[in-house]
C-alpha positions as CSV (number, residue, x, y, z in Angstrom):
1,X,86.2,94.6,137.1
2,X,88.9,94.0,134.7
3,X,88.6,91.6,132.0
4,X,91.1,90.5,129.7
5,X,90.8,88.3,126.1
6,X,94.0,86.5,125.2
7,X,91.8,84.4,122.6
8,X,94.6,86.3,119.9
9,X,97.9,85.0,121.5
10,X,99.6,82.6,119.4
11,X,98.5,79.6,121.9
12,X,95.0,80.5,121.4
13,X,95.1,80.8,117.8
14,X,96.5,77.1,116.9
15,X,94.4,75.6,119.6
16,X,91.4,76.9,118.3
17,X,92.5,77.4,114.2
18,X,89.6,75.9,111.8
19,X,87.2,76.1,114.3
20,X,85.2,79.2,112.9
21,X,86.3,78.3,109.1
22,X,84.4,74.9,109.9
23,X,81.5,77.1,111.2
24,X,81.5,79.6,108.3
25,X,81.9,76.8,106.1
26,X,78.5,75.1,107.1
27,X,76.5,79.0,107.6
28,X,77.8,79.1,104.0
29,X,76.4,76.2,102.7
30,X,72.8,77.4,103.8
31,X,73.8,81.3,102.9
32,X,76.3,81.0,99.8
33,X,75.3,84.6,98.8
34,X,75.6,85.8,102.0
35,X,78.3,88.9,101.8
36,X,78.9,89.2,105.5
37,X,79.8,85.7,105.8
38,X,82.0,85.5,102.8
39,X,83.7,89.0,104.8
40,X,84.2,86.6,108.1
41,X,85.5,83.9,106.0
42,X,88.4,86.1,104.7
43,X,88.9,87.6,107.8
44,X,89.6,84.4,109.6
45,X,92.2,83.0,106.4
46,X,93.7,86.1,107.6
47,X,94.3,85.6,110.9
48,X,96.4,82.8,109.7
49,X,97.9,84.3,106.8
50,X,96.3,82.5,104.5
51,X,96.5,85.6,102.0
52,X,95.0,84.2,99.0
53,X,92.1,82.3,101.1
54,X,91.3,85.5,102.5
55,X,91.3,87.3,98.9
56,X,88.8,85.3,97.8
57,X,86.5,86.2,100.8
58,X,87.0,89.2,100.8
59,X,86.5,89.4,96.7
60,X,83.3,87.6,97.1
61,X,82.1,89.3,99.8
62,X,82.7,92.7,97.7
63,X,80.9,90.9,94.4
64,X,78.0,90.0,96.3
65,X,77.4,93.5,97.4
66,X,78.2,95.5,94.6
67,X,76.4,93.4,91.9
68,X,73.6,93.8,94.2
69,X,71.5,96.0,92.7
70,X,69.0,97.0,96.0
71,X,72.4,96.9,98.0
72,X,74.8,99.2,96.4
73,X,73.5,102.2,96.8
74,X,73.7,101.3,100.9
75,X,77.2,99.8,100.9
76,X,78.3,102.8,102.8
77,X,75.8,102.3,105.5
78,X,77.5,98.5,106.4
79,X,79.2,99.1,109.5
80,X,81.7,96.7,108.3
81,X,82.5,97.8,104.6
82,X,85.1,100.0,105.6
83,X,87.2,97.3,106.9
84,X,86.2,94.6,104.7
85,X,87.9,97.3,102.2
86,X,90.9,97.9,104.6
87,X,91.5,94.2,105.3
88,X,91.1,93.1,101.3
89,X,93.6,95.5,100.3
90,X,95.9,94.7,103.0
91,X,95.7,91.0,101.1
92,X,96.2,92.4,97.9
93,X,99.3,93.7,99.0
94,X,100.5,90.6,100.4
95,X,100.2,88.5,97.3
96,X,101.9,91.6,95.5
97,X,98.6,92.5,93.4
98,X,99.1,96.1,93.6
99,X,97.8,97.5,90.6
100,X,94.0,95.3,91.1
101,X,94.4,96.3,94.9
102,X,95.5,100.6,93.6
103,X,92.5,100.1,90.6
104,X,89.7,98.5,93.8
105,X,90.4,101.0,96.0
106,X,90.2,104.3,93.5
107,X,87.0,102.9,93.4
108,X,86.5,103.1,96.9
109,X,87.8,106.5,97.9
110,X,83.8,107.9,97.9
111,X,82.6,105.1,99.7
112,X,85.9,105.2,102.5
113,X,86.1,109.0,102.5
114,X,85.4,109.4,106.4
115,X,88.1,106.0,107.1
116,X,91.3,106.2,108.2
117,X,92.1,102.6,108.5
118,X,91.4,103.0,104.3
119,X,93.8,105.6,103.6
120,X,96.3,104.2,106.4
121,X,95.9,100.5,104.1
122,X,96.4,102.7,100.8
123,X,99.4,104.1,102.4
124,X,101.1,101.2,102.8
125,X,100.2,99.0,99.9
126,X,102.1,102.1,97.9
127,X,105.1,102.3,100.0
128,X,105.0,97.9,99.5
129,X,104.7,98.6,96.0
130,X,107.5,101.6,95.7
131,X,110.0,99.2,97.8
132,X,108.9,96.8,95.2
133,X,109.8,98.9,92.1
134,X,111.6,101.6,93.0
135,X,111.5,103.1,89.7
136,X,107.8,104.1,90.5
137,X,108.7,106.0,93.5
138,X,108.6,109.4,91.8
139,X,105.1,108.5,90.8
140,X,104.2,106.7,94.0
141,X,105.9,108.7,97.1
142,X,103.4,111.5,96.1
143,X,100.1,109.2,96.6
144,X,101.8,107.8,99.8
145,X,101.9,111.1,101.3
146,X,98.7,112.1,100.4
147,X,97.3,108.6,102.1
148,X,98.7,109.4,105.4
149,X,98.3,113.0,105.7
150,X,94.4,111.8,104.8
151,X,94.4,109.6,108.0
152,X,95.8,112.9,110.6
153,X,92.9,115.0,108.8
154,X,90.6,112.7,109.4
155,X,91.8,111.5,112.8
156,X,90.9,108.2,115.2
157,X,87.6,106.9,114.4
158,X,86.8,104.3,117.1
159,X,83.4,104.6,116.1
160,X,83.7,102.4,112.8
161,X,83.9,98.8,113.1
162,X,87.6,97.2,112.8
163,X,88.9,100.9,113.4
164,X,92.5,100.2,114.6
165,X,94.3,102.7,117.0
166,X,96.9,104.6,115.8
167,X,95.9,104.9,112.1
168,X,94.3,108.6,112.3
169,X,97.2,110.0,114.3
């Protein structure tokens, strides 16, 4: 049995757009500290491109967690911390915040050590930023390098949640 999901098409997407934000919405009224929710939220202003909506989900979602005392220490065991990481500097790059996005995921290189999709995101937020100002490429074509070659070391990881094919090879 084959099964396919076209739930992402284009069609889908409009038919169906504020649907979960309304549901996220209400499970956030009952749960505002609720990371994992505030990590949904982003990811579905994302969807639409909704860059800075999903920024501030994603930044929220991070705040929770690390100024969580019991929880920091675990962030790495959250299945999804990896990609919330990914995805929020993906949005960082969009709205051309490079140097907050660069300075969040320094922080993040223990934590995202065994992620591709991390260095792959790293990658290309500093090839944005050197076709942005190409008088930092010196600096910045170095780093790039050094992202990628990261991702073939480490290779696919469909194992981690929001893994996306492609980025270790």
């Amino acid at each position: 049995l084959q099964v396919g999901h076209d739930g992402d098409r284009a069609q889908a997407l409009a038919s169906k757009r504020g649907r979960n934000r309304q549901l996220l919405r209400l499970a956030l009224e009952s749960a505002p500290d609720d990371a994992y929710l505030w990590y949904q939220l982003g990811k579905d202003c994302a969807v639409y491109d909704e860059d800075a909506a999903a920024e501030q989900g994603f930044a929220r979602a991070v705040e929770l967690l690390v100024e969580a005392p019991s929880e920091t220490c675990r962030l790495s065991a959250l299945p999804w911390w990896n990609d919330l990481v990914a995805r929020r500097l993906f949005s960082l790059k969009r709205l051309k915040q490079q140097q907050q996005a660069l300075d969040f995921a320094l922080g993040q290189l223990a934590l995202c050590a065994e992620s591709p999709d991390f260095f792959f995101a790293l990658g290309d937020l500093l090839l944005d930023w050197a076709a942005d100002e190409p008088a930092r490429g010196e600096e910045l074509l170095p780093m790039i390098e050094q992202a990628w070659r990261q991702c073939l070391l480490l290779g696919e990881r469909p194992d981690q949640v929001g893994a996306v094919a492609g980025r270790g090879s």
